[in-house]
Steps between C-alpha positions, in 0.01 A plus 500: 500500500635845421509741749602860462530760808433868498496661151785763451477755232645381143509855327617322156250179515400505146473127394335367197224316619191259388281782264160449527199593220665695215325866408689511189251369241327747315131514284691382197620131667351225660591504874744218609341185574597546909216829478192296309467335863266659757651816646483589891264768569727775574629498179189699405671867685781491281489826277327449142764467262528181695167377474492387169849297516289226693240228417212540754358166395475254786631166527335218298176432637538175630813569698274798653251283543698223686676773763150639581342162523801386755362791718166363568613194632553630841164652688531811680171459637534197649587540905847394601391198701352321214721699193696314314905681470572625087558246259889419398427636208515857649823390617657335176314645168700742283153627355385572890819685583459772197172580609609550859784761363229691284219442810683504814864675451431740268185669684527710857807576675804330578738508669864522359777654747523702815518898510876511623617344111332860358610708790658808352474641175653263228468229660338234318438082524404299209277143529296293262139320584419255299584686140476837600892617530391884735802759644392730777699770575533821614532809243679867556272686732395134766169395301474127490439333137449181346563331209493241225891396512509494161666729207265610260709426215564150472352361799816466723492489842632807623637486860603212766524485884443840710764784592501876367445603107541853350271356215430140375746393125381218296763288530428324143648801240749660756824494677468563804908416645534837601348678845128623422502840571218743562172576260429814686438756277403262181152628443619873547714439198418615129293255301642265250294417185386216652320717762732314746669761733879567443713404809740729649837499437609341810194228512687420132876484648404211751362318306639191244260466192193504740180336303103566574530680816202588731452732758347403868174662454483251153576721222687393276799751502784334169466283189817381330512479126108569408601780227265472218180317726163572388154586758733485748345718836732466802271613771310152347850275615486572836545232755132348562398568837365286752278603826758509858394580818656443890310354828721495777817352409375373187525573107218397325434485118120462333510383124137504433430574173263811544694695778698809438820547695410728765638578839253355766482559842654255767143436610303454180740247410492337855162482480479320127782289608433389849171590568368507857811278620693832430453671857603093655829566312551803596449364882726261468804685398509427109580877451822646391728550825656201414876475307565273265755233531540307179257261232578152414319344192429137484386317175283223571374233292113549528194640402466907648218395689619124671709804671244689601273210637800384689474843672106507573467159656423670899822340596439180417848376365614671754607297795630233254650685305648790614641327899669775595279775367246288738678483795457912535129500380200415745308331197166423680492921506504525129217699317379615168310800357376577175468810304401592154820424354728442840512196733727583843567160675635622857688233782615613799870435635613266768832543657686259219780323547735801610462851550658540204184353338257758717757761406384462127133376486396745788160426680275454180556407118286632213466326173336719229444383146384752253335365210635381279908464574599681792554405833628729840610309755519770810641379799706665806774723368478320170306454188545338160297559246450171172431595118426235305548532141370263220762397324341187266189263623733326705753721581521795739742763674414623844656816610625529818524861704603525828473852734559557894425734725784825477630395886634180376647659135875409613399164688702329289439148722151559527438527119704267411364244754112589344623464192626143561174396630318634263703351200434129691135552455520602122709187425257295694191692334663431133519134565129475587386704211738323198359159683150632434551622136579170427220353653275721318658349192446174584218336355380324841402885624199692327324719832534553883336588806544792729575466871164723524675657900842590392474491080255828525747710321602321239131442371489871549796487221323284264174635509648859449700344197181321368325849505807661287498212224123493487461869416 
């Protein structure tokens, strides 16, 4: 398993990486084979010149047909003591998971970093769900943005990683060897006959044969070698944008199709995100006092939501699982609560093994998963926070964050101690869940039952998904 600690800024991070659907096409060519499929629904914001470089047409019928028919084989109306869990094939169907990306990932808000990766201005962090490749960043003057992470020319994935950036170079039709310096002053510059704006002199010196170059408010600021281009508007190859917002200590990112990027207030977007769980939160110290400490990533051999069910089972694996874990948890305490979207599992803490183990977990652990991939686990000084990310239908990466309180910021035994322990459970957790995925594969396995006093939440999970894929 790879594991990477705290992020450091990597100003020159420009790597060539996987490009995503071209925008090159134009009205007088067929559109690669790749864009006849199905397209996400964001891809409906992108500016106009865009919108006829893409086949609308959906999938053929019968593969349509088959992922939507796979949904109503689990009943969300059913009561949990007599329901029946979702069929495998939710678990193991190609078909199914491209519906949940257009359904499920690419509708509402979710959550892709913490606020202390776009702390100052030019700061940015890149990521990619499912097939969207986004940057958030900073610009000039503090004002948070978000984008598609990809250049408008010929599709190539722009930036990588997180650290500081003047301005974001397509790395495909550039050298970029030499230092990047500043873009300040670009758009004050005389216009070229492109309509692109003239850099300054010293924007030019720093730079090595820079290519399609972008500003951090997204406009696209330098095109190499276009002389002689045709219904060519630049304030049309901008960067496409995509709708950012903070709650608490957390960036968020909405890719619905029919939102406009707009700054939103901490609370609106609380209250579409959370709901009425969003004062519990609040309560319970999921806020941003804490400091970060580092992320590990973990790449684990099963379906996105084996995962998540693994994480809504009230505890149940629990104390044969996870030993130690269970030795500082009074399990006949544990609870769970469901809100619209939200379900907070809460345990209160025995003394544990030492007083190390008190030291961490403090008097009472809360275990919040917010639909569909996110998971706060708020404890003591501590909390870790769990993105799960879809990378195939049987393969996913979780996303591991971990903040403490500022007193303990240069505890260097403490951390690493809760660290430790919490690395144990993830390697326990990923055996468990690549044992189920192959289960679910198995052809002796079709449907389940819930443990109807500890399994609440994760029919809360399925029954929210079921209402997503049905719509």
């Amino acid at each position: 398993m790879a594991t990477m600690m705290m992020p450091m800024p990597r100003p020159l991070c420009f790597h060539l990486s996987e490009t995503v659907v071209s925008t090159r096409s134009t009205d007088k060519h067929q559109p690669p084979r790749s864009c006849t499929q199905k397209q996400p629904r964001f891809l409906s914001q992108t500016a106009n010149s865009c919108k006829s470089n893409h086949s609308s047409s959906p999938p053929q019928s019968t593969t349509l047909d088959q992922a939507r028919s796979l949904v109503d084989d689990f009943n969300p109306k059913i009561p949990i003591e007599q329901a029946l869990t979702p069929p495998t094939s939710w678990y193991t169907d190609p078909t199914f998971f491209s519906l949940e990306l257009d359904r499920v990932f690419y509708r509402g808000w979710q959550a892709v970093g913490y606020t202390d990766q776009v702390k100052e201005a030019r700061d940015y962090f890149t990521g990619r769900l499912a097939n969207v490749e986004y940057v958030v960043c900073r610009d000039d003057n503090g004002k948070l943005q978000a984008f598609h992470n990809v250049c408008r020319h010929h599709a190539s994935v722009l930036a990588s990683g997180c650290g500081k950036r003047s301005c974001f170079v397509c790395p495909y039709h550039s050298d970029s060897a030499m230092p990047i310096g500043s873009m300040r002053g670009a758009t004050k510059g005389k216009v070229n006959k492109t309509g692109l704006p003239t850099l300054p002199t010293e924007a030019r010196v720093v730079w090595f044969d820079p290519g399609w170059t972008y500003g951090l408010e997204g406009k696209l600021l330098k095109a190499t070698r276009i002389t002689g281009i045709q219904n060519f508007n630049v304030d049309e190859f901008g960067l496409l944008p995509l709708e950012v917002a903070i709650w608490g200590p957390f960036v968020l990112l909405n890719l619905e199709r029919d939102t406009v990027p707009q700054q939103e207030s901490q609370n609106l977007v609380g209250d579409q995100w959370l709901g009425s769980s969003m004062g519990v939160l609040n309560a319970n110290g999921v806020d941003s006092s804490l400091n970060f400490v580092c992320r590990r990533e973990y790449t684990i051999e099963c379906n996105w939501k084996v995962f998540c069910d693994n994480y809504l089972d009230g505890g149940y694996h629990v104390p044969y699982a996870h030993k130690g874990l269970a030795s500082g948890l009074t399990l006949e305490s544990y609870s769970t609560t469901m809100y619209e979207k939200v379900s907070i599992q809460r345990c209160d803490v025995g003394q544990g093994e030492t007083q190390e183990d008190f030291d961490r977990l403090g008097s009472k652990a809360l275990y919040a998963f917010i639909y569909p991939n996110f998971m706060i686990n708020r404890y003591g000084p501590w909390m870790d926070t769990n993105l799960v990310l879809p990378l195939g239908h049987r393969k996913c990466q979780v996303i591991f964050d971990y903040f403490v309180d500022a007193s303990l910021t240069d505890d260097d035994a403490f951390i690493e101690s809760s660290l430790k322990e919490s690395e144990k459970v993830q390697m326990e957790d990923i055996v468990l869940c690549e044992a189920v995925q192959r289960g679910l594969e198995s052809p002796a396995y079709c449907t389940g039952r819930y443990a109807p006093t500890v399994e609440k939440a994760m029919h809360h999970f399925h029954c929210l998904l079921h209402e997503n894929l049905a719509s």
